[in-house]
N, C-alpha and C positions, 0 to 999 in steps of 0.2 A: 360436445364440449369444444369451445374455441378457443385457442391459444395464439395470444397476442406475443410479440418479442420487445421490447424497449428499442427504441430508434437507437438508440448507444449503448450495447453490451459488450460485453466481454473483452477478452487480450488487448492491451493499448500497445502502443509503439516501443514503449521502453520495456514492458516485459517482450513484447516479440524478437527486439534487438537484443537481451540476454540469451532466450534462448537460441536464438541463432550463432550468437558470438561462441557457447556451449558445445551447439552440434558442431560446427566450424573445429572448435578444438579437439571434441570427439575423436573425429574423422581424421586426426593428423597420426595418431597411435599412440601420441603421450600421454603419460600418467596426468593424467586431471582431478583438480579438486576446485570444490567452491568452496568460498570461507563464509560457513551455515548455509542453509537452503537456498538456491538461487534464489527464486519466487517464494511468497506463502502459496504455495499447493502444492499438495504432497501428493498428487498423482502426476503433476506434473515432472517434481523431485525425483517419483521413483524411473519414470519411463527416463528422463537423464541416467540416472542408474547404470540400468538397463546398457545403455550405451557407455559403459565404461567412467561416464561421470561423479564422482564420490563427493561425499560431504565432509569437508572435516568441521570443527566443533573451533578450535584455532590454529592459530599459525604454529604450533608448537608440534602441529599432528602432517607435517607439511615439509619432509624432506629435501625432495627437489619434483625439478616434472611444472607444469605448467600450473599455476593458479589463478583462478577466474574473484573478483570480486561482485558479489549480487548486486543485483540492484538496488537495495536499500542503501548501497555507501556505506563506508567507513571512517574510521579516522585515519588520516593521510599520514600518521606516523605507522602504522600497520603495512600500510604497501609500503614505505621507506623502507621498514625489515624486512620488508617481502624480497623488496630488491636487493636486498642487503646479503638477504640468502643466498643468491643465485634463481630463483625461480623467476618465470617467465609467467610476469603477470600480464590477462587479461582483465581491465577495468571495467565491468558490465553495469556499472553505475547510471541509473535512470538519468535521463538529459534533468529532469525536471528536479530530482533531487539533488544535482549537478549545482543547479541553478541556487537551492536551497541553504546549501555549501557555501557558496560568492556571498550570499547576503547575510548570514550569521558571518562572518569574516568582517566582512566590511562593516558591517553596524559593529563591531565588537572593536575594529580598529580606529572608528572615529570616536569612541566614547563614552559608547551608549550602554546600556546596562541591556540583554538582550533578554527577552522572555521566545518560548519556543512554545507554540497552541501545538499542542500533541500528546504521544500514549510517553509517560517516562520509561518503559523497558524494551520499545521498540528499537529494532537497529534502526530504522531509519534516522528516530530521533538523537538514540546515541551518536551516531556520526555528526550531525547537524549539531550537539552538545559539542562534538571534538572540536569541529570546524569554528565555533564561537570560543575556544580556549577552555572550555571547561567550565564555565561558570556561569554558564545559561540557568533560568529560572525554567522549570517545565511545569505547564499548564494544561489542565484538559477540559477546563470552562473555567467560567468567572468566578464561582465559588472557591476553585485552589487558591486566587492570589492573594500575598499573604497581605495583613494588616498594616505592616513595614514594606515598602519595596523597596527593592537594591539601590536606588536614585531616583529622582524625577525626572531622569534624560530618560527614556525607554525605545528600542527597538522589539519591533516582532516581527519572527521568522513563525512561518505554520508548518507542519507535516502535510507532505503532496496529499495528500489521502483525506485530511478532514474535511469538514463541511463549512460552507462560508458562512452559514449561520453561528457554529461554532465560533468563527475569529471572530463575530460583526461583534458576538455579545462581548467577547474580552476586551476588545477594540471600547465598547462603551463604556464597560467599567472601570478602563484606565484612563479616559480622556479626561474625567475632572481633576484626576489624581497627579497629574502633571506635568510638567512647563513644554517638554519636548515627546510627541510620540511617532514615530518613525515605523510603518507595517510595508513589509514583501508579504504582498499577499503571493506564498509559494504554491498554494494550491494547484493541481496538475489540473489543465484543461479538458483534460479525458476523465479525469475524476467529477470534476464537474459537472459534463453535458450527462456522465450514466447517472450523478443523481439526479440531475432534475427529469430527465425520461423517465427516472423508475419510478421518481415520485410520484407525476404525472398517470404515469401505468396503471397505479398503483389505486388509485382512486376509483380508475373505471370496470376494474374488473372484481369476479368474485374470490379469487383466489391470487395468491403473486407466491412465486417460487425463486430465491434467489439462489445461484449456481456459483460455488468458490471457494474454497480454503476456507476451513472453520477459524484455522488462525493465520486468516487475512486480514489487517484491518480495513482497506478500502471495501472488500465485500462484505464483513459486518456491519460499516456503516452504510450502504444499501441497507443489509435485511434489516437495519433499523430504521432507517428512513421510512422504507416498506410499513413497516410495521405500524409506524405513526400516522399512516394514511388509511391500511387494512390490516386490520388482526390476524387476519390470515393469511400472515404472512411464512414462509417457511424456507429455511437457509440449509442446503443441503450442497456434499460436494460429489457423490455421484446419482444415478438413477436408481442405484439400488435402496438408496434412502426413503425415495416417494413412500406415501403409506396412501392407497387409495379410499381410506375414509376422508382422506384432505379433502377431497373434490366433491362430497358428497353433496346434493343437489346445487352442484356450481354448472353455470352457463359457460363461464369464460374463465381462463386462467392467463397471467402473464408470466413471466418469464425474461429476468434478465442476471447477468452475471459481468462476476467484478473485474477489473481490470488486470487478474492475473491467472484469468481461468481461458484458458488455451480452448477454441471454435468446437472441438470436437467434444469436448464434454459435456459442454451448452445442448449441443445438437442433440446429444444423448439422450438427456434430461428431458429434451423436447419432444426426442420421437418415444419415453417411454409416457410419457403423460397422452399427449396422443392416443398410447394403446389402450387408458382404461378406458373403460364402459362402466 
């Protein structure tokens, strides 16, 4: 059985740069906290653990000691009371959702009524909701938006994580609807290039194995992408998941993972598929 990898898998820059900012404060002996899971992946969450890094739930559970923000971002009155506390925040904020931030601000300060293409209970989005003032429309296709919109001026911000098929369709079904449309496409580049290779992947082989955080979104929308291409498709976050009737008379499997699953776990996944017969 031949297992193929996706030309673009797994950890991108902005999660590698959290957890490095993480071990970095590890390693100092202070009390550390992230505000909610650094990453979605919760083997990654635990091995931070592990080294001394804890979770808290809010800022309310956050005495003093060093505080790390994830990379999904927040809302930037959160770190105000961070520092308000005394705690010595580290901002592990994606460059890319960084990015996502500036343009829900700025479309909101020139005018425009903003709509955000995203999941509504993700922190990414929540933040990118703070950063527009609070009064973003959230979308997750063309079917949410409502029958009324907030104006005919409209910007659109998207969650780093979705798919550009996803904004192109909102994109179309607001162009007739009015006078002014304004799109950051925020999309993260790395999110990007892993779908179109897994799509790709995904077509050629008999099997596809997606590697990640079950509550990921950028790796869900992989195994979904996957899925739309081959049914066989399967979303798992360690190798103890495989179940060897997957593979049963498959030639080839691929194999790729989402932008917040750390080389080693990939590799795992790889060398246990590998072991069946």
């Amino acid at each position: 059985m031949r297992v193929e990898v996706a030309t673009h898998a797994g950890v991108c820059y902005g999660v590698e740069r959290a957890l490095r900012l993480a071990d970095e404060a590890a390693a100092t002996g202070a009390t550390v906290r992230t505000l909610g899971p650094l990453i979605h992946n919760p083997q990654a969450v635990a091995d931070l653990r592990g080294k001394g890094v804890e979770v808290a739930a809010s800022l309310d559970e956050v005495g003093s000691g060093t505080l790390i923000i994830r990379s999904h971002g927040v809302d930037p009155a959160i770190i105000a009371r961070a520092s308000e506390k005394g705690l010595d925040v580290i901002d592990a904020t994606c460059p890319f959702v960084s990015a996502a931030h500036t343009c829900a601000h700025e479309l909101a300060k020139e005018g425009l009524s903003v709509i955000i293409v995203g999941e509504e209970d993700h922190p990414e989005v929540e933040g990118i909701q703070a950063h527009a003032g609070g009064k973003a429309l959230i979308v997750q296709s063309a079917k949410d938006l409502p029958k009324r919109l907030p104006s005919r001026k409209i910007g659109i911000v998207v969650q780093t994580t979705q798919s550009l098929a996803r904004l192109e369709e909102v994109v179309s079904a607001l162009l007739p609807r009015v006078n002014e449309l304004r799109v950051c496409n925020t999309i993260c580049s790395a999110t990007a290039k892993r779908q179109l290779s897994a799509e790709e992947l995904a077509r050629t082989v008999d099997v596809m194995v997606v590697v990640g955080g079950l509550n990921s979104g950028n790796t869900s929308r992989l195994a979904e992408i996957c899925r739309g291409e081959n049914p066989r498709t399967h979303h798992v976050e360690t190798a103890e998941e495989l179940r060897s009737e997957w593979f049963e008379n498959a030639e080839s499997v691929g194999v790729t993972a989402g932008a917040s699953t750390p080389g080693k776990q990939m590799q795992d996944v790889i060398a246990a598929i590998e072991a069946i017969r």
